[in-house]
C-alpha positions in Angstrom: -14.8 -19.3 -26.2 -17.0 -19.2 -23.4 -13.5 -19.0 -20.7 -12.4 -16.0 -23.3 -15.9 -13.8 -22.6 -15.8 -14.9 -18.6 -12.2 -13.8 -18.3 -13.0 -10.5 -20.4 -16.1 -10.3 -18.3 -14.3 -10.4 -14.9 -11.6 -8.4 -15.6 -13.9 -5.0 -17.0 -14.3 -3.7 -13.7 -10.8 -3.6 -13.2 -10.0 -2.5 -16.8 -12.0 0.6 -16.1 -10.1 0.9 -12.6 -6.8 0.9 -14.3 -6.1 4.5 -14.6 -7.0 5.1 -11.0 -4.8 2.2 -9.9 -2.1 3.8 -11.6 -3.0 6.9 -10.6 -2.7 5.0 -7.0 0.3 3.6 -7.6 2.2 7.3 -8.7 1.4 9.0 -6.2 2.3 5.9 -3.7 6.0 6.4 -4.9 5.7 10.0 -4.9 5.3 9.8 -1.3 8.1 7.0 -0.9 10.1 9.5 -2.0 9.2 12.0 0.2 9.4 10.6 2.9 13.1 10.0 2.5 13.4 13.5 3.2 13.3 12.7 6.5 15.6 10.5 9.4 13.1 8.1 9.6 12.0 8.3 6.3 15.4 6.8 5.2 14.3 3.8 7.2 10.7 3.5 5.5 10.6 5.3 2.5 10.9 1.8 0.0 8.2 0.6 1.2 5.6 3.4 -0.2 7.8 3.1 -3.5 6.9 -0.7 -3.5 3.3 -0.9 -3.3 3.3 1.8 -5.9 5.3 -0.5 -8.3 2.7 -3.3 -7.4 -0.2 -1.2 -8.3 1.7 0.5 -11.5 2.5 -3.1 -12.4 -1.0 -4.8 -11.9 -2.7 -2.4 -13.6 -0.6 -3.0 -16.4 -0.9 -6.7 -16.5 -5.0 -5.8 -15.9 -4.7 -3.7 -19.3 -3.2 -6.7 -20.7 -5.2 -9.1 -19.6 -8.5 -7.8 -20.6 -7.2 -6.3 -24.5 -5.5 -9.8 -25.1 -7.4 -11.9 -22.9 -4.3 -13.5 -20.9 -5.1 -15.7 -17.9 -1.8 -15.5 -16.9 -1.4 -11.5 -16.8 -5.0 -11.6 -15.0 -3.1 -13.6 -12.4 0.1 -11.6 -12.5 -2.4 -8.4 -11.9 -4.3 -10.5 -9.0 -0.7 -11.5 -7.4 0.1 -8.1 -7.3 -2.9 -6.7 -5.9 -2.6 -9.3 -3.0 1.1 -8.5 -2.2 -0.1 -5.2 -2.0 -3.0 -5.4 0.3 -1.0 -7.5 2.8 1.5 -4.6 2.6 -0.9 -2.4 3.3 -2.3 -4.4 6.4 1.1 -4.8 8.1 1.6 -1.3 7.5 -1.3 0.1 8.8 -1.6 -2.5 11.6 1.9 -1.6 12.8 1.8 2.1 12.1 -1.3 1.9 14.5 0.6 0.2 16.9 3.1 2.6 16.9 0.4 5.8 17.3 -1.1 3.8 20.3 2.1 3.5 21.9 3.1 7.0 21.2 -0.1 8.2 22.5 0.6 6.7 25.7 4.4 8.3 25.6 2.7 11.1 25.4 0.1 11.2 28.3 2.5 9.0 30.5 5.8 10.5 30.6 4.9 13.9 31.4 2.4 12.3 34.1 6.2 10.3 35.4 8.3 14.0 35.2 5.9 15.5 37.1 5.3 12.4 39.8 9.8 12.4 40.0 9.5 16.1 40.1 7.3 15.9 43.4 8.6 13.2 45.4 6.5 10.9 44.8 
């Protein structure tokens, strides 16, 4: 009885989360799919549309676990939150990259056209 109230316990912040995780997880594919409106967007655009499954799908399997007390959908829910957040990590870790990169496009090519231009 006493594993039934911790699990119930543990899971009521995310219970109460579970709209806003979904909520999360809509407008994540939302923007998966509008970003296939573009040539690179093509490329990327299933990954947005994944992590919003993920989140769609833990919150679900967070709903279940707290209204039937399920270990197993509290893990399912925790699996998918992980997945996610390593998604998001890689994603943002190499969408920085890129900007850094770009950033430095930016500032040296026109610095190169201008050195070529000149003679130098």
């Amino acid at each position: 009885m006493d594993d039934i109230q911790g699990l119930s316990r543990f899971m009521e912040p995310l219970y109460r989360s579970k709209g806003w995780i979904t909520f999360a997880g809509v407008l994540s594919i939302i923007q998966g799919v509008f970003t296939i409106l573009s040539i690179w967007g093509i490329i990327i655009c299933w990954i947005p549309i994944w992590m919003g499954i993920l989140l769609c799908s833990a919150s679900t399997h967070i709903r279940l676990a707290y209204e039937t007390n399920s270990e197993m959908d509290y893990l399912h829910s925790m699996d998918k939150l992980g997945t996610y957040f390593r998604i998001l990590g890689i994603f943002s870790l190499v969408s920085l990259i890129i900007g850094v990169i770009a950033i430095f496009a930016a500032i040296l090519i026109p610095l190169l056209a201008a050195a070529t231009h000149h003679g130098f």
